[in-house]
N, C-alpha and C positions, 0 to 999 in steps of 0.2 A: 576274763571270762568270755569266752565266745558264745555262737549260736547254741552252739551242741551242747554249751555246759550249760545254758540256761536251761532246755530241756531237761538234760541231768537230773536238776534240783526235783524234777517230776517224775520220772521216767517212769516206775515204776507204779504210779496213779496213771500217770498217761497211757502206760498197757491196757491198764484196770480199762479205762475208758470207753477203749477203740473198742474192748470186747463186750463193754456194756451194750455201744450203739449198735451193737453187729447185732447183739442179742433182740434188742429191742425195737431193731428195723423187721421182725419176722411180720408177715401177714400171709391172710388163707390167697392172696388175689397175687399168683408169681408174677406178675406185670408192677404191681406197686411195691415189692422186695428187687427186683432188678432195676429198677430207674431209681430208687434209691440209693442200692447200694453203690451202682455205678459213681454218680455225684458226688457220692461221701467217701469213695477208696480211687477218686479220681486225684489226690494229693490234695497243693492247699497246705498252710503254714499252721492249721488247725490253732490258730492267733486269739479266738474268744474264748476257745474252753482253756486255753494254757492258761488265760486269765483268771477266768475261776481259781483252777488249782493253785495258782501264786498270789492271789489275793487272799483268799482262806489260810493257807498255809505260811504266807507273811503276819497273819493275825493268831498262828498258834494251833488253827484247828487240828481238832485229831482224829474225828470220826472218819466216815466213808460216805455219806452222804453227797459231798463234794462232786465224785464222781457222774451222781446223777446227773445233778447241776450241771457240770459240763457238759455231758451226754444232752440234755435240753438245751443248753445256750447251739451247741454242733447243731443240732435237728431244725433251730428257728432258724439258724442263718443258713442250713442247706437249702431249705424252705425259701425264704427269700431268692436264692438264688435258682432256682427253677425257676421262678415267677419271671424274678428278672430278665433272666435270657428271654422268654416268652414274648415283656413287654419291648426290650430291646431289639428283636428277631438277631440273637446273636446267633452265632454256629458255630464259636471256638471260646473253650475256659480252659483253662489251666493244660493248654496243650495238648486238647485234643476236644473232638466234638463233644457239642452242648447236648444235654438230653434231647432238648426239642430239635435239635438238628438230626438226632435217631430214630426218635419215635414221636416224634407231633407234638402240636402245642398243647392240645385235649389234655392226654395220659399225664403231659409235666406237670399241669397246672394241678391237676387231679393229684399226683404224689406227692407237691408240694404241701398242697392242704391237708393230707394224710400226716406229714412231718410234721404242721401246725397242731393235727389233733394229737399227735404223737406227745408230742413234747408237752402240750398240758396237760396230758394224763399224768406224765411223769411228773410234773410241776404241781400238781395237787400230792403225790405220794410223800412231798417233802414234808406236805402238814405246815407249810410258813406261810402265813397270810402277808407277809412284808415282805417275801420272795414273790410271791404270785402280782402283788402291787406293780411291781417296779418290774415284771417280764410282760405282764397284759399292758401297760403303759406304752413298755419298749414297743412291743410287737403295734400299739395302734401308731406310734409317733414313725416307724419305719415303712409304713404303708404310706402313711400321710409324706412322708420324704417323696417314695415313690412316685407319687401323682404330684407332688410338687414339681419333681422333675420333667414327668411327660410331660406336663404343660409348659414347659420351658424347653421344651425340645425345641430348636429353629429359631430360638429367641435372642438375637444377639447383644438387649436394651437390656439382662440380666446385667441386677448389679453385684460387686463385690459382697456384700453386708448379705444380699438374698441370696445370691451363692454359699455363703457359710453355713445358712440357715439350713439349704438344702443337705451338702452333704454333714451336715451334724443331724440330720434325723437320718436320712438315706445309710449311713457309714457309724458315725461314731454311735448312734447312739447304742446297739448292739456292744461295743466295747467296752459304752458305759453302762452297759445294765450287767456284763460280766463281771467286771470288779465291782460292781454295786454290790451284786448278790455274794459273790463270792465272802465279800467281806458281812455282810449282815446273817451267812449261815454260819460264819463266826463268834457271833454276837456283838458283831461290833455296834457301836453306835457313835453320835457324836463328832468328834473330830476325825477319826479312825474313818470311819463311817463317809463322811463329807471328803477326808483327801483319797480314799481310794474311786470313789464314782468320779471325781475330776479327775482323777490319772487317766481313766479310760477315756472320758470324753477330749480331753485333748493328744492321746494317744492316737486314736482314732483321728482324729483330725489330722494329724501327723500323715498318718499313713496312707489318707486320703490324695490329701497336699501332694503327695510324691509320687502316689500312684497318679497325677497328675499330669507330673512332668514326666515322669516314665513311657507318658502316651505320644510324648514327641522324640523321645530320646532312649527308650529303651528299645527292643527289636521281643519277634514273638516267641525267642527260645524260651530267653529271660521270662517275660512279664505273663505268657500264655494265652495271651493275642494278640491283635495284628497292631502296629506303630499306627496312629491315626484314626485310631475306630472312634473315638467320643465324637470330633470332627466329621468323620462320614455318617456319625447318626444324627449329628446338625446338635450336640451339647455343647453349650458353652459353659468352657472351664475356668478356672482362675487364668491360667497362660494367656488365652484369650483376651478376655476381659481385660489386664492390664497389655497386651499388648493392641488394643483398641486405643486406650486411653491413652499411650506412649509412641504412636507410629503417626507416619501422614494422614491424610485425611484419604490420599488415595490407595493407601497398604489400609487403612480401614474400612472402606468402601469393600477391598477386595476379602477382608473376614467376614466381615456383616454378612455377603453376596454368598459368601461359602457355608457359613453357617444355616441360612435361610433355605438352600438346597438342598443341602447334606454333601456326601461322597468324597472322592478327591482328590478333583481334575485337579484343584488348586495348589492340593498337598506342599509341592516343594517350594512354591513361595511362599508361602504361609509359612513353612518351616521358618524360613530366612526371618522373617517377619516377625518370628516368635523369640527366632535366638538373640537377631538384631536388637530388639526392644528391650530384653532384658528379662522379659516376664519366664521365661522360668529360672531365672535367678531370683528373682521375688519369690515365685513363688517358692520357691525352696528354701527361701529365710522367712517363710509364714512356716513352713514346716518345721525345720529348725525351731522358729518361737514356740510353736503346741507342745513339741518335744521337751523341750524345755522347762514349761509349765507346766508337763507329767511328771517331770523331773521332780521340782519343786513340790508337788503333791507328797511325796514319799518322804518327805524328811521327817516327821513327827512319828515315824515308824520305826517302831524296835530293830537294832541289828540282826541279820540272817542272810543265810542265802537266799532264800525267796525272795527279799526286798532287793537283794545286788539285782540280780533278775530281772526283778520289774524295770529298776534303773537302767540296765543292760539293753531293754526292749527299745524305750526311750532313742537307743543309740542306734539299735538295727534298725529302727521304723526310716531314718534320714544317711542310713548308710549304704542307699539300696542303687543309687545313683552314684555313676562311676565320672 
């Protein structure tokens, strides 16, 4: 099963989707319909609503409901990602300029929190008080990521364990409120219930992990920005972090010093620094493990195509690195 047949298994909800969100991006103010739509038909592996649909539909469901769900989980993570370029001052996503790189940091922040309000109007139409739980949850614990980060921006004393912590609100947790919900407008509960919200949260972790190392080793056709950007905003990542703790004291001295700046005069020995050490081999066998343990999530779950799928995800999340 490849990329394209995992989609497959949706396609046809996946249509449903895009035309729900197109619908329900309309507003009277053409400045908040154009910066969104831009973001949202700017590409993107559209990875959290596929979630939905293959978490529901590995549990049986048969309504349409589903759909909205997705169309909500798309709108809070477009959302988020306004904000974030904003707090980031990015200017390049997914290969090509950032909103706030077109029209100002004001308007993005502005259309972001219109997606915010967007998406719980639609999150109340579902009528599930146990769907609204665990998306109000999501959405406060992924801010909280946020500002965990910015205050760890230039911090090079970030350890392993807080680093996790970060990108599991920052990243995963979004993946795990996908399959969360997806599986509870199901009706799932229970086991059903408990292995699908862990698929996502170490799915996510996965795909974080690698989007990771993709930051030293991938280039900006691929990945949809520049090779070194966490480093020039002065983030300390997992690569880092273990290659601190595995280098001299004076290749360490030379991250810290980088980290604490930002930019990156240092870039190409750091690179050396990073490959020499080993750390993104490490980290790429923590990704590998999340992987793994989403893997393992999924076995107490009925035969289907939807579940191959999920499984399948599992493998595209750690096969992105060449």
């Amino acid at each position: 099963m490849t990329v394209q047949r995992i989609n497959e298994t949706v396609a046809d909800d996946f249509s449903r989707v895009n035309e729900l969100i197109l619908q329900r991006l309309s507003s009277d103010v053409p400045l908040v319909e154009k910066i969104a739509q831009y973001i949202i038909e700017s590409g993107g592996k559209r990875l959290r609503p596929l979630l939905v649909l293959l978490s529901s539909k590995a549990l049986g469901y048969q309504k349409d409901d589903h759909l909205k769900l997705a169309a909500v989980i798309e709108f809070l993570h477009t959302a988020t990602l306004l904000h974030d370029d904003v707090v980031d001052t990015s200017d390049m996503r997914r290969g090509r300029s950032t909103a706030n790189a077109r029209w100002g940091n004001a308007p993005s922040v502005l259309v972001g929190d219109f997606l915010y309000a967007r998406a719980f109007e639609m999150m109340v139409e579902l009528k599930s008080l146990a769907i609204m739980d665990v998306l109000s949850h999501a959405t406060a614990v992924i801010a909280e990521g946020e500002v965990m980060q910015l205050m760890n921006v230039k911090n090079p004393d970030l350890t392993e364990a807080q680093y996790m912590k970060v990108i599991h609100n920052k990243t995963a947790m979004l993946f795990e409120a996908a399959s969360h919900t997806g599986a509870l407008l199901s009706g799932a509960e229970g086991r059903d219930e408990t292995a699908l919200r862990d698929y996502g949260k170490h799915l996510g972790l996965a795909f974080q992990l690698v989007d990771d190392v993709l930051d030293y080793r991938g280039d900006a056709d691929t990945m949809g920005k520049n090779v070194g950007d966490d480093l020039a905003e002065g983030k300390t990542t997992l690569p880092l972090i273990h290659a601190m703790a595995n280098c001299s004291s004076e290749d360490c001295q030379l991250i810290r010093q980088a980290i604490r700046k930002g930019g990156l005069d240092d870039m190409p020995r750091i690179l050396s620094i990073v490959e020499d050490s080993g750390a993104l081999t490490y980290t790429m066998n923590r990704a590998k493990e999340e992987a793994e343990k989403a893997a393992n999530c999924l076995t107490t779950l009925a035969p289907s195509p939807h579940k191959e799928a999920l499984e399948l995800l599992t493998q595209v999340a750690v096969a992105r690195v060449s």
